[in-house]
C-alpha positions in Angstrom: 104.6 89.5 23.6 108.6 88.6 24.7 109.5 86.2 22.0 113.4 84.7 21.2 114.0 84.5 17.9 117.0 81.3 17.7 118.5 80.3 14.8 122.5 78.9 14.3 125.3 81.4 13.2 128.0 80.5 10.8 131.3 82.5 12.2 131.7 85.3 9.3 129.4 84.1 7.4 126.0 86.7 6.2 123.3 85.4 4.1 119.7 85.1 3.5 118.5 83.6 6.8 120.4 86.4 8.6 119.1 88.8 6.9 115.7 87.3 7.4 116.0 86.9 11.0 117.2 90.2 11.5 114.3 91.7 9.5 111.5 89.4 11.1 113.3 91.0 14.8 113.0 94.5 13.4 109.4 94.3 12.2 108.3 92.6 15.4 109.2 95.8 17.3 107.6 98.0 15.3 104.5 95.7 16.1 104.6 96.4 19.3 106.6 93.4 20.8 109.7 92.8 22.2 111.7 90.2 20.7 115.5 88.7 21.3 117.2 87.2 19.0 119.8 83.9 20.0 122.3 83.0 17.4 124.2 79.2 17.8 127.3 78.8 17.2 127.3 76.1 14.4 130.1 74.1 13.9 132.6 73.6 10.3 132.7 69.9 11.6 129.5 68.4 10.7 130.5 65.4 12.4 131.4 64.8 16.2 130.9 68.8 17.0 127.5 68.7 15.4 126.6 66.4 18.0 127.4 68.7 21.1 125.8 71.4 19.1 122.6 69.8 19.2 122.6 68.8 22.9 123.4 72.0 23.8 120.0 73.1 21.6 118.5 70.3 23.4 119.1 71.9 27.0 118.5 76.0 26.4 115.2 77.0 27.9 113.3 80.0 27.6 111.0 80.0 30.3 110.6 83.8 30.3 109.4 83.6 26.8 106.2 83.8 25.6 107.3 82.4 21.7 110.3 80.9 20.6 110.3 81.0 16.4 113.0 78.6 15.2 114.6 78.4 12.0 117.2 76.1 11.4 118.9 72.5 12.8 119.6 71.9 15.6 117.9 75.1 16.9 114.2 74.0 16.1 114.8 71.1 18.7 114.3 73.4 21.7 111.7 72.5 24.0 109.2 74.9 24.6 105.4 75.0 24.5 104.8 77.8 23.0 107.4 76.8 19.7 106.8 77.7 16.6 109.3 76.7 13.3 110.0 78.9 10.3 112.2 76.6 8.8 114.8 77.6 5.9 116.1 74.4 5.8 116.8 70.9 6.9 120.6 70.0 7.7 120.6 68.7 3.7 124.0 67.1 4.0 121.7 64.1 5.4 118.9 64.4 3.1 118.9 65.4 -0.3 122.3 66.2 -0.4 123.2 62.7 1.5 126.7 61.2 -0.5 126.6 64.1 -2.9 130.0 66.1 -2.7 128.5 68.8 -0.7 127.0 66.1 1.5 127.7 63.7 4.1 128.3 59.8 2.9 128.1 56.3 3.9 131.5 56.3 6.7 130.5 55.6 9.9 130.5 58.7 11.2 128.2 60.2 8.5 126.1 57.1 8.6 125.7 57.8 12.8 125.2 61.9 12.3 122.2 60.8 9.8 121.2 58.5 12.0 120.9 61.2 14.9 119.6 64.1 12.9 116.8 62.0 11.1 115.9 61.3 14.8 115.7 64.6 16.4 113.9 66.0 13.6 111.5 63.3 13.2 111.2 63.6 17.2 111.1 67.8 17.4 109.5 68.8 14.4 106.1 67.8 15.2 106.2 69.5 18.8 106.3 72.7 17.1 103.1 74.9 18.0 103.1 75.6 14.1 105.3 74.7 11.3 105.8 76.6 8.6 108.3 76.1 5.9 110.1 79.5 3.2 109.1 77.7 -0.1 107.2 75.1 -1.3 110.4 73.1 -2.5 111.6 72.9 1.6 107.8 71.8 2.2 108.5 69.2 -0.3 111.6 67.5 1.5 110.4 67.8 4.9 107.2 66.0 3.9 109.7 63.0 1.8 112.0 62.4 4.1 110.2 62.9 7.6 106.3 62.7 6.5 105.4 66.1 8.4 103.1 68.5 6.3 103.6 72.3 6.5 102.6 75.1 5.4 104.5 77.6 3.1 105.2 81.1 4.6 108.2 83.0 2.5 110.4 85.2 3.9 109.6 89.3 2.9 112.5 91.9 2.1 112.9 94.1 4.8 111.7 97.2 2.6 110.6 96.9 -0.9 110.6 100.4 -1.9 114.1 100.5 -1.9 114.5 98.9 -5.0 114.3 100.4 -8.2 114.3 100.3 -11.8 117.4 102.4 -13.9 119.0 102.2 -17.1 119.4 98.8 -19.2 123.0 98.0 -18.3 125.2 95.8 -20.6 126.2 93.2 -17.8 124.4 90.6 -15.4 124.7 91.2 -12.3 124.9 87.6 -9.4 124.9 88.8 -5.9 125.2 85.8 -3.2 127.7 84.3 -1.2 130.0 82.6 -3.1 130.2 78.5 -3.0 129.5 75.2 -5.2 125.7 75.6 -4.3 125.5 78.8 -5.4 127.3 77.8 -8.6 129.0 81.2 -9.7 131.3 78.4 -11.6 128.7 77.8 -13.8 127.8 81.5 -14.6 131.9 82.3 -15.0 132.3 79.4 -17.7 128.9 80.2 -19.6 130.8 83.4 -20.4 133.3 81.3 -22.3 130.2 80.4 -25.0 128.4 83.9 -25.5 128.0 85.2 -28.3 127.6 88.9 -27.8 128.8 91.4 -25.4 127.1 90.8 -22.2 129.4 91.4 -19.5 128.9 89.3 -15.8 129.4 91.2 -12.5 129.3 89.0 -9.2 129.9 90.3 -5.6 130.1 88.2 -2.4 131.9 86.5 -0.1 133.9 83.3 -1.5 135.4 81.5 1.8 137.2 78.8 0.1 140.0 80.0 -1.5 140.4 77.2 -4.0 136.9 77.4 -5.5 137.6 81.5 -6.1 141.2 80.5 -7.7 139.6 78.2 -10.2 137.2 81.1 -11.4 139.7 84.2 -11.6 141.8 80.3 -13.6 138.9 80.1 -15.8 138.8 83.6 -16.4 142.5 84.7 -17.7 142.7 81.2 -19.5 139.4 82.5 -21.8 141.0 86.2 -21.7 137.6 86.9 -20.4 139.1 90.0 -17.7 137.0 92.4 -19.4 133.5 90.4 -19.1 133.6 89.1 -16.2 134.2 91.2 -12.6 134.2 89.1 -9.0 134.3 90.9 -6.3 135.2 88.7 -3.5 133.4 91.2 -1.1 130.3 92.0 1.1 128.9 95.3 -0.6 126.6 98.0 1.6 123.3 97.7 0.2 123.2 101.1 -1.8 125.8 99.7 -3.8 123.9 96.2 -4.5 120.6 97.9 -4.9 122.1 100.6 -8.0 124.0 97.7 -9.1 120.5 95.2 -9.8 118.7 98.8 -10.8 121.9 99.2 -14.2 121.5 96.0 -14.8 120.5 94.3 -17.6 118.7 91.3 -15.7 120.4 88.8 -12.5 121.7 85.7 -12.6 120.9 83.3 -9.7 121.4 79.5 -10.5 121.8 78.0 -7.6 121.7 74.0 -6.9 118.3 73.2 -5.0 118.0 76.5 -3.6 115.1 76.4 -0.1 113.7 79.3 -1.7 112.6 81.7 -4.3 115.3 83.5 -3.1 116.4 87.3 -1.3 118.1 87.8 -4.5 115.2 86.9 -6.8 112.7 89.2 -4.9 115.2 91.9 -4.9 115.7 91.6 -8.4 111.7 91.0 -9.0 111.6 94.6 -7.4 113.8 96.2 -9.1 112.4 95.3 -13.0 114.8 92.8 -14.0 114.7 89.0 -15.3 116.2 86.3 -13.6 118.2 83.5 -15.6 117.5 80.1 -13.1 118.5 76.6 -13.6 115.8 73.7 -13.9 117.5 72.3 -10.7 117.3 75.7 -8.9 114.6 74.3 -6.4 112.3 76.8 -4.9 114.0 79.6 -7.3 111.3 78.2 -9.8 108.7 78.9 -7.6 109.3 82.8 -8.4 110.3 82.2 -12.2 108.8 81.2 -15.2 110.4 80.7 -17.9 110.2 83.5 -20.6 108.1 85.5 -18.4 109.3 86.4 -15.2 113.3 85.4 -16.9 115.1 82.4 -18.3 115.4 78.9 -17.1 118.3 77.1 -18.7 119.3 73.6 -18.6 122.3 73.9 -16.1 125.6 73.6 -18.2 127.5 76.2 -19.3 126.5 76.6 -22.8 122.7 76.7 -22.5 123.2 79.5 -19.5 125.6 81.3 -22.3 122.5 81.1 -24.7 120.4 82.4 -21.9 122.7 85.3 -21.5 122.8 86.3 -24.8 119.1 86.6 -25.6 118.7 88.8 -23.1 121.3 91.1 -24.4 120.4 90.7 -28.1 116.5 90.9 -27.3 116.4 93.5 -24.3 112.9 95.2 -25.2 112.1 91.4 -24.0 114.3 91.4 -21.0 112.4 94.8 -20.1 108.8 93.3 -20.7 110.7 90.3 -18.8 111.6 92.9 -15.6 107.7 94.9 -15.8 106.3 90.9 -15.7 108.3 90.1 -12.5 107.5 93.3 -11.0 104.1 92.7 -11.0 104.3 88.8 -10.1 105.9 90.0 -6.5 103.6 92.2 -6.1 100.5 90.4 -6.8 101.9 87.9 -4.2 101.4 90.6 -1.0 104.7 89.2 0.6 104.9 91.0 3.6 106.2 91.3 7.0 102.6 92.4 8.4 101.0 89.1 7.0 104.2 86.7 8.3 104.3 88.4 11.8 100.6 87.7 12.0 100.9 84.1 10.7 103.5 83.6 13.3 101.7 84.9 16.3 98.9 82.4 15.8 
């Protein structure tokens, strides 16, 4: 079957619905068919350019094709009769995010860009052949603010048995890219309150320079330069697989996050706890609390407390790590059963 695969690119940007794409490309082939993958360009402007980016969704055709799987706004309003939507997420700067600082607000041309999008979603959405959403918490918002049902197909690692289980480490490793949503701010200032020796490590990408100048401010204020390592850089994934293996457990406390999370599966994988938020959206579809990891209130001082009983109690963390292990297992996440769902 010749099938595109077209989701929007960030310029320099690498995350989880990359990496997802890129996997669900790879393990089509190996299935046998012959997929292409088509990446728009999506603008820094989500104003007046967001508008030309969705036209031009609006007029690529794939005639050739016998699937088109789309992922994200605007590039889930292509026509084609043979669509089908794996959707990671709305454009949330008009819906749950809507006049929230990382949002779009009530200026006229944020009122007419919310105006457009709620259109051409409510309009394109339903034309998909199927739609299927990565976590129960996107399912959730596409069903409150458009009223279109889904069904809840996440998104597999490329190779689980990469992953592994070493030593009990004495830090807590936060792999992601590096922003307000992600909220490495909030894992950076918790280390201001603990009480033991836990040590934070967090690699990434931080595009805006003023966000990683406030951490590296927070941390030689609090003389924290020996607990706390950023390392404002994409690692190979070696390096970020024997980094979560060392580990003591991972932090990932993002705000609302689509999903259970790349970073929570990998970690699942490789034996370790998660410390979540109770506003880390679909994260908490992955972890419970005090079984699969921790899920503190989000402010600095309850993640701190979070931190430091996994440290002080790490037989726990370990029965923590085996407990996750088996949750991601028992799930059967994998690229055969997606790649058969899709193909419907």
């Amino acid at each position: 079957m010749k099938i595109a695969l077209l989701n929007t690119i960030t310029p320099f940007v690498r995350g989880g619905a990359e990496i997802a794409v890129e996997g669900l490309n790879h393990h089509l082939r190996l299935h046998g068919h012959d997929p292409t993958i088509f990446r728009i360009p999506f603008p820094e402007d989500a104003r007046e350019p967001l508008i030309s980016t969705y036209l031009a969704a609006r007029m690529l055709r794939f005639d050739n094709y016998d699937r088109v799987i789309t992922f994200k706004f605007p590039a889930y309003c292509v026509e084609h009769p043979g669509k089908v939507m794996w959707m990671f997420h709305q454009f949330r700067q008009v819906y749950d995010l809507w006049e929230k600082p990382e949002g779009l607000s009530m200026h006229p041309d944020g009122k007419a860009i919310r105006v457009l999008v709620e259109r051409a979603d409510n309009i394109n959405i339903p034309k998909s052949r199927h739609v299927y959403v990565i976590a129960q918490e996107v399912a959730n918002r596409l069903q409150k603010y458009n009223n279109v049902q889904s069904s809840v197909l996440p998104t597999p690692l490329d190779d689980p048995s990469v992953y592994y289980c070493s030593n009990q480490g004495d830090y807590l490793y936060f792999p992601s890219r590096i922003n307000s949503l992600k909220r490495q701010h909030l894992a950076v200032e918790a280390m201001k309150y603990t009480k033991s020796n836990v040590k934070l490590v967090i690699t990434g990408i931080c595009p805006d320079k003023n966000y990683l100048s406030d951490m590296r401010d927070t941390i030689s204020k609090n003389n924290l330069e020996k607990k706390v390592l950023i390392r404002n850089e994409w690692i190979d994934d070696k390096e970020k697989i024997k980094l979560m293996a060392e580990s003591l457990g991972v932090v990932y406390i993002p705000l609302l996050e689509d999903a259970g999370g790349l970073v929570t599966m990998e970690s699942f994988y490789s034996q370790k706890p998660v410390i979540a938020c109770t506003d880390s959206g679909g994260i908490l579809e992955l972890v419970e609390n005090n079984v699969t990891g921790l899920v503190a209130e989000p402010t600095p001082k309850k993640i701190a407390e979070a931190m430091d009983k996994l440290y002080e109690n790490k037989a726990i963390a370990e029965k923590m790590g085996v407990t996750a292990f088996e949750e991601i297992t028992r799930r059967k996440i994998t690229w055969e059963n997606t790649i058969a769902k899709l193909l419907l």
